[in-house]
DOKE-955659 format. One record per residue (C-alpha): x negated, y, z negated; residue in one letter. Coordinates in steps of 0.5 Angstrom, whole numbers, padded with zeros to 4 digits, always signed. Layout:
<sedrens>
XYZA ...
</sedrens>
This chain:
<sedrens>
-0029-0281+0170X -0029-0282+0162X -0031-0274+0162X -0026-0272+0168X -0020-0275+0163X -0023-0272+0157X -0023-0265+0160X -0016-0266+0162X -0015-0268+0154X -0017-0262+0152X -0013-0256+0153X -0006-0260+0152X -0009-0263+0145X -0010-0256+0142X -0003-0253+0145X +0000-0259+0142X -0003-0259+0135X -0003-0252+0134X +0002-0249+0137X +0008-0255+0138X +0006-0257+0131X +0006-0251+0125X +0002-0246+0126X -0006-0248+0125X -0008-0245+0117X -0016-0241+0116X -0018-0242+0110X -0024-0239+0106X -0030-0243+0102X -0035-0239+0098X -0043-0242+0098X -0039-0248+0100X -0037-0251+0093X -0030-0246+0091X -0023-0251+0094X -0020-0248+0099X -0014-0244+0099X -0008-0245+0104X -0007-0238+0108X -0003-0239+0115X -0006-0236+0121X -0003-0236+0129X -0012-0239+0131X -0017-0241+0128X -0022-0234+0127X -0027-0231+0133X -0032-0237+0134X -0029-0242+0129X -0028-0249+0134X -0022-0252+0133X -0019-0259+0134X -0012-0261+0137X -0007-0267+0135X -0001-0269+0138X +0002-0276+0136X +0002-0283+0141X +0007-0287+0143X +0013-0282+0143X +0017-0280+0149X +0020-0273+0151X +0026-0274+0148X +0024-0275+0141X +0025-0268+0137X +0022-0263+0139X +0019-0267+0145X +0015-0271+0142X +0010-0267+0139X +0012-0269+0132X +0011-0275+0128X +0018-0279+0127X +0019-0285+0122X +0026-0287+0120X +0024-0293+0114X +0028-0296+0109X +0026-0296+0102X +0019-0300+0100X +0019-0301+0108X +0012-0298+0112X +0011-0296+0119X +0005-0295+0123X +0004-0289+0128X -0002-0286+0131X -0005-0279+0132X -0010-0276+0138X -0016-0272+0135X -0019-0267+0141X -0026-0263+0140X -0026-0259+0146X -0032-0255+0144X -0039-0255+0146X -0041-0258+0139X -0039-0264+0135X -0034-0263+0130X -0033-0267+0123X -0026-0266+0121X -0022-0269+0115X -0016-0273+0116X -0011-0273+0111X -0003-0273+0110X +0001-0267+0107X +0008-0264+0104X +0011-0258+0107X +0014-0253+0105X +0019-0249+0107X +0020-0241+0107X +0028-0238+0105X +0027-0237+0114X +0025-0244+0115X +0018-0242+0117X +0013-0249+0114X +0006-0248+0109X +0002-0254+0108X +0002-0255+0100X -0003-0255+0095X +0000-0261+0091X +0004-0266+0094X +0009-0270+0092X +0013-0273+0097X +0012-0276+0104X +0004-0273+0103X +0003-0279+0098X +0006-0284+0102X +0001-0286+0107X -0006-0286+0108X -0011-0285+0114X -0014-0290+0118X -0021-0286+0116X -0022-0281+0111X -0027-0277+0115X -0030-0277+0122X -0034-0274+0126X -0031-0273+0134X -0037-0271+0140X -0037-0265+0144X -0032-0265+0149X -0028-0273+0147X -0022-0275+0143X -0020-0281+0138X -0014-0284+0137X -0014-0285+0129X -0009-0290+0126X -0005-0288+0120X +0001-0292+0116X +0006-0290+0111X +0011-0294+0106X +0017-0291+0103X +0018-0291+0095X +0023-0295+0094X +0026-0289+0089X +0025-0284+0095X +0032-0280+0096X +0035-0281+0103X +0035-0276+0108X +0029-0274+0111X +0022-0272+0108X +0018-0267+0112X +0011-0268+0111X +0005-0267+0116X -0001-0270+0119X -0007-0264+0117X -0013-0265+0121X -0019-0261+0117X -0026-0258+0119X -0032-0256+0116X -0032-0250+0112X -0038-0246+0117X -0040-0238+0117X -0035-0234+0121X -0041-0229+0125X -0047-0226+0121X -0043-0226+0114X -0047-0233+0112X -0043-0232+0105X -0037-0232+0108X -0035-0239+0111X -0028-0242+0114X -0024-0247+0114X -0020-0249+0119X -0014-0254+0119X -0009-0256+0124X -0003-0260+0122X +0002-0263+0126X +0010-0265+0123X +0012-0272+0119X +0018-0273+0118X +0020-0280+0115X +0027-0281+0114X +0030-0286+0109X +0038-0288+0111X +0043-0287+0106X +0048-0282+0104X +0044-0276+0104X +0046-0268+0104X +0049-0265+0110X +0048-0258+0110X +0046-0252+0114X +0046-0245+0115X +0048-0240+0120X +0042-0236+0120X +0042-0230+0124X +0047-0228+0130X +0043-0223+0135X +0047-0220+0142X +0042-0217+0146X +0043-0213+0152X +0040-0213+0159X +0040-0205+0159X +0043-0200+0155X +0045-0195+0160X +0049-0200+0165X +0050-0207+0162X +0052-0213+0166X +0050-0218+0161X +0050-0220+0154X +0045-0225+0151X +0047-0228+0144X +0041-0231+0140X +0043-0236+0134X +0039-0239+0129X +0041-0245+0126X +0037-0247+0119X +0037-0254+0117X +0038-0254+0109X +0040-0261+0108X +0037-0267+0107X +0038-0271+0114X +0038-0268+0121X +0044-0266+0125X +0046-0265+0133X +0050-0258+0132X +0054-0256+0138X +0054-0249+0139X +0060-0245+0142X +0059-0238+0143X +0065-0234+0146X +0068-0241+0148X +0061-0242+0152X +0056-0248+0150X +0049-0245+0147X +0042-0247+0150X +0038-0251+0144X +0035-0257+0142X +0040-0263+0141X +0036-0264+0134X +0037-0259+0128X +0031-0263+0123X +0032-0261+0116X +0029-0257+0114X +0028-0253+0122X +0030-0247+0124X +0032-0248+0131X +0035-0242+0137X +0041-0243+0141X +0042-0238+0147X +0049-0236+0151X +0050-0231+0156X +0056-0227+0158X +0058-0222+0162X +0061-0215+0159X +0068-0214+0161X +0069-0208+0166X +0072-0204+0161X +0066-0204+0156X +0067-0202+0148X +0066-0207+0144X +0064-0214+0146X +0064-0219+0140X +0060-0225+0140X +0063-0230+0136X +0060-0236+0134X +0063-0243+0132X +0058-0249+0130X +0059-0256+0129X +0055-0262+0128X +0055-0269+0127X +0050-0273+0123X +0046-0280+0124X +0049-0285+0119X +0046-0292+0119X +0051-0296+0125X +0055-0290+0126X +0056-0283+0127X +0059-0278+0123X +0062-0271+0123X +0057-0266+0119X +0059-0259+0118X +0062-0254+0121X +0060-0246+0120X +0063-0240+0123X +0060-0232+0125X +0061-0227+0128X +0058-0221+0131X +0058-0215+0136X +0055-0210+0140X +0058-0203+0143X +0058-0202+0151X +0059-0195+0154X +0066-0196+0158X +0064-0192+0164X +0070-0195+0168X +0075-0192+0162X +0072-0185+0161X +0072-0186+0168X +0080-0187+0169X +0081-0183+0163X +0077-0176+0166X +0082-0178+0172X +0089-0178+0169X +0086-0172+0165X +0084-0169+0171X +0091-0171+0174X +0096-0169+0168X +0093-0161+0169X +0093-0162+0176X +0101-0163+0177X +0101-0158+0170X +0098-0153+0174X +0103-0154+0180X +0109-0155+0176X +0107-0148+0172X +0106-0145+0179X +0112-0147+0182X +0116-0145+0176X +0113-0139+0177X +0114-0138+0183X +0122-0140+0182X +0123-0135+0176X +0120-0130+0181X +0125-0132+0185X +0131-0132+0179X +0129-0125+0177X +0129-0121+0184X +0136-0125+0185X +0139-0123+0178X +0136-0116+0179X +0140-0116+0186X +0147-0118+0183X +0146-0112+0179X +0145-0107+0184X +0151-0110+0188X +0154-0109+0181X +0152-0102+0180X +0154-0100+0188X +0161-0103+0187X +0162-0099+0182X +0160-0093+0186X +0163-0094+0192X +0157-0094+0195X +0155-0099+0201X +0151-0105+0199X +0149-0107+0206X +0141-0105+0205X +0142-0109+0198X +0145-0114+0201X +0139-0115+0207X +0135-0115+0202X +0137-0120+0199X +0138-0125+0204X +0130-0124+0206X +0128-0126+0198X +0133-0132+0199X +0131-0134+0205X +0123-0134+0205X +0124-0138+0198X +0128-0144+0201X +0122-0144+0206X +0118-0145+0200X +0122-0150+0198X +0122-0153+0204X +0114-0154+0204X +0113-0157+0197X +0118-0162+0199X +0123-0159+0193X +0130-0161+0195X +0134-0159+0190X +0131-0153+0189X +0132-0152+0197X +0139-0154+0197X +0141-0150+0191X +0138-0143+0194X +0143-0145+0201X +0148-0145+0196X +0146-0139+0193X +0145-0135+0200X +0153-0137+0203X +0156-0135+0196X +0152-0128+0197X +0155-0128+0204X +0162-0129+0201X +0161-0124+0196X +0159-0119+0201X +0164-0120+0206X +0170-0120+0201X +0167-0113+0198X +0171-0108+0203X +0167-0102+0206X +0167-0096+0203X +0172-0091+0206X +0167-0084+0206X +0161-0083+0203X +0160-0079+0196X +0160-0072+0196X +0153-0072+0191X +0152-0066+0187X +0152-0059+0188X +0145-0058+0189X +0140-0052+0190X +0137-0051+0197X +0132-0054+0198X +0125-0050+0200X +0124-0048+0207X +0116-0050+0206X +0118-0057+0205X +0120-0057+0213X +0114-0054+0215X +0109-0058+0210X +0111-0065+0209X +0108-0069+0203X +0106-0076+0203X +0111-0080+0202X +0108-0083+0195X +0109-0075+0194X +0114-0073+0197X +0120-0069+0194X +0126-0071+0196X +0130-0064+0198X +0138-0065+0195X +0143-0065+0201X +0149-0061+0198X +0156-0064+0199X +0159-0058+0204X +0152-0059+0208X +0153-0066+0208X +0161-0065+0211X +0158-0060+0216X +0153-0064+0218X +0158-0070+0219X +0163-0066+0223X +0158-0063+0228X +0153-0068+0229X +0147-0064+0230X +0146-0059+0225X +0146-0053+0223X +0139-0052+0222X +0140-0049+0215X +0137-0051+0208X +0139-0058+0209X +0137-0059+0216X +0131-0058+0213X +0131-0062+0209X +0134-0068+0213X +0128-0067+0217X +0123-0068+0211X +0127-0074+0208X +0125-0077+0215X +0118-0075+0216X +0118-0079+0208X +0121-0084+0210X +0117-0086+0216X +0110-0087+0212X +0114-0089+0205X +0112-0097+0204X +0118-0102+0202X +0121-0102+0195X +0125-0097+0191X +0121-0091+0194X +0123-0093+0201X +0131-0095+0199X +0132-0088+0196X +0130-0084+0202X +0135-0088+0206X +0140-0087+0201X +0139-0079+0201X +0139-0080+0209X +0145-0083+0210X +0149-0077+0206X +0147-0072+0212X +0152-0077+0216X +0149-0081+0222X +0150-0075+0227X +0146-0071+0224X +0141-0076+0224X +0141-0078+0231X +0140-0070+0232X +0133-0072+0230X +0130-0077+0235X +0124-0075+0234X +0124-0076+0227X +0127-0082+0228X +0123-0085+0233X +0117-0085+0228X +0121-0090+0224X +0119-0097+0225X +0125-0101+0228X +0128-0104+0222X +0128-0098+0218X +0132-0095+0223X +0137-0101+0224X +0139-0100+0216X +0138-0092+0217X +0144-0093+0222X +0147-0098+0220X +0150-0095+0214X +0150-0088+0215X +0157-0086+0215X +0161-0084+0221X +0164-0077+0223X +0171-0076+0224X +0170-0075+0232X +0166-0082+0233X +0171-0085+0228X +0176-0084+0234X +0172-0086+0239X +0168-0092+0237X +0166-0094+0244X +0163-0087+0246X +0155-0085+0245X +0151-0091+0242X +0154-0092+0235X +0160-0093+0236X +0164-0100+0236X +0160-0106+0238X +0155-0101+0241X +0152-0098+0235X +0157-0097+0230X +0157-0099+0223X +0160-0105+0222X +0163-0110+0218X +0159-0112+0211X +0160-0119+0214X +0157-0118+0221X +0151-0116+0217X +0149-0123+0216X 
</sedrens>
């Protein structure tokens, strides 16, 4: 039973004194004479056997667990607490027992002084030195009593249990010596400093790349002379830490949050305050305050901008596609006011115009119509009846002008066409022109001819100005010399006819008989601008 109960001892003896306390300190003696000389290590050097201690008699919520010695005495007032000593090792290890001053680091971390002069000469061991079996404990009794000088506030010393100096390996000049200390802290009531400092702020992330949360690690260092109960708040969220900030410690506190949707820079700011043990009472200690941050990337909002960018060129692009489009419109609008201007002024009949333009006006209010554009629909209808108005204002032309005198045109273009992005027109005289207007059926002279090629071009040219001048140059011969053409006019297609006879000028004879043949009147005849549309 006594050996089942040492084993249980043994691992948990040498966790609490060497990694709950300071950490365990390596020292090298030379042939055995020369003093030690402090130097921490994390463990005992390879093949070295160490012991642990952990105090008896204190409870889990004592500071840092239990693990520590802690007396609170008054001056010239002793106090007793006692140490387990464990030897887990296969040998037995005779060990020194003895108490200590520490000593402190900037960061908070403790060394074991080489000469003390506070707590380390308060007290003695029960034994000076003992020897402990192979795989067995001791519990070893100590006391301590208070100078009746001592400052308030607490004295931080520790327990230091140290082995024989023994070789390390083959190397039988080099011997080490091992010690293990455990923390004392006696704490003398009275009016003692207060102070500590916000050592390091550190957030981490939980990723780089996709953060979702964000770990903020506080380190707290006691630099008074009495411990405090720090509160600390991080973004307005309690930290995890110990209750206890013992003077003279280096204690971490942890907060978690989660990063904002929007990412950027996520700021931690730290707010700490404390409260300090008085004798009867509790007081508030002092309060310090940090800040800090860390950069997320927004993915979200380079998301939304790429988005609104990407939206912004869009409705640009259609806006400027759309304009585009209704300045084309404007333009071919303007250029046709231009030519209903041209021929009025020449007396020439604007019906092809006219028909022209209502096309262009027409499909662009479909346009307008399928992008959902009202007002541009509702402002081009208004621009097609006033076009329609101004065409049935504008009365018909009386005759058709006699152009130029001209020299005949060549017999070859009758008999060898050109293409019609080619062909020459051949010029119609006025008196062919009036001889054809007045027989209908030509003369078979130099203009017949020529009729007959403006035809043949007519029929293959393409739309445009090309196409519009061949009608013009048709219609001078008069619609009875053209209708003597049928097979020229069949070759036509059907709305370039339409215009053809629409506009050519009527004979003497027809213009009395409007209801013979099959132009005249209501049958064929060319009617009024206002019937056009």
């Amino acid at each position: 039973m006594r050996s089942h109960v040492i084993g249980w001892l043994a691992v948990p003896v040498l966790a609490a004194g060497m990694a709950l306390a300071i950490p365990a300190f390596s020292t090298p003696a030379f042939a055995q004479t020369a003093p030690p000389t402090t130097a921490p290590a994390d463990q005992p050097a390879a093949g070295i056997p160490s012991v642990g201690v952990i105090p008896v008699g204190t409870k889990p919520d004592d500071p840092n667990g239990g693990q520590w010695f802690v007396m609170t005495l008054s001056p010239g007032e002793s106090g007793t607490a006692q140490a387990r000593i464990a030897n887990p090792a296969d040998i037995p290890q005779t060990v020194r027992v003895y108490l200590a001053d520490l000593d402190f680091s900037t960061d908070g971390t403790p060394n074991v002084a080489n000469a003390s002069s506070d707590v380390g000469t308060w007290g003695k061991t029960g034994l000076g030195e003992l020897t402990i079996p192979p795989k067995t404990s001791a519990t070893v009794p100590f006391t301590v009593t208070v100078p009746n000088n001592a400052d308030p506030g607490d004295h931080v010393g520790a327990l230091v249990v140290e082995g024989q100096p023994r070789s390390n390996g083959p190397n039988t000049a080099f011997k080490v010596v091992t010690r293990v200390a455990t923390r004392l802290y006696v704490t003398v009531p009275g009016d003692a400093k207060a102070d500590f400092a916000i050592a390091k702020v550190t957030p981490s992330k939980d990723s780089s790349l996709f953060t979702k949360e964000i770990t903020t690690t506080v380190v707290l260092h006691n630099t008074g002379r009495i411990r405090l109960h720090p509160t600390v708040k991080v973004n307005g969220k309690i930290a995890t830490g110990p209750a206890t900030l013992l003077s003279h410690s280096v204690e971490k506190y942890t907060a978690t949050q989660k990063v904002p949707m929007w990412g950027g820079p996520v700021s931690s700011k730290v707010e700490v305050t404390t409260t300090v043990d008085r004798v009867g009472r509790q007081e508030a200690g002092p309060i310090r305050s940090a800040k800090s941050s860390t950069f997320v990337i927004p993915y979200v909002l380079m998301i939304g901008i790429a988005l609104l960018v990407g939206l912004y060129l869009l409705v640009r692009w259609l806006w400027r596609k759309r304009g585009g489009k209704y300045a084309a419109i404007q333009a071919d609008l303007a250029r046709f006011e231009r030519l209903f201007e041209q021929q009025r002024a020449a007396g020439e009949v604007t019906t092809d115009t006219t028909h022209e333009a209502e096309l262009a006006i027409k499909s662009a209010i479909k346009q307008a119509g399928r992008s959902g554009d009202k007002d541009t629909e509702i402002k081009l209808r208004e621009k097609l009846a006033e076009l329609r108005e101004q065409e049935a204002a504008s009365p018909p032309p009386t005759s058709a002008p006699a152009p130029a005198p001209q020299s005949p045109a060549p017999a070859a273009a009758a008999s060898n066409p050109q293409p019609a992005s080619v062909v020459a027109v051949p010029p119609v005289t006025a008196s062919a022109a009036s001889a054809g207007n007045g027989n209908g059926n030509g003369d078979g002279n130099g203009n017949d001819a020529a009729l007959v090629a403006i035809l043949r071009a007519l029929a293959v040219a393409p739309p445009g100005g090309q196409r519009f001048s061949l009608i013009k140059a048709a219609r001078h011969c008069g619609r009875a010399a053209i209708e003597a053409r049928p097979e020229e006019l069949a070759a036509l297609p059907d709305d370039v006819r339409i215009r053809l006879l629409r506009g050519a000028p009527l004979s003497a004879s027809q213009a009395r008989s409007p209801d013979q043949g099959n132009g005249g009147g209501r049958d064929g005849s060319a009617p009024s601008p206002s019937g056009y549309r």
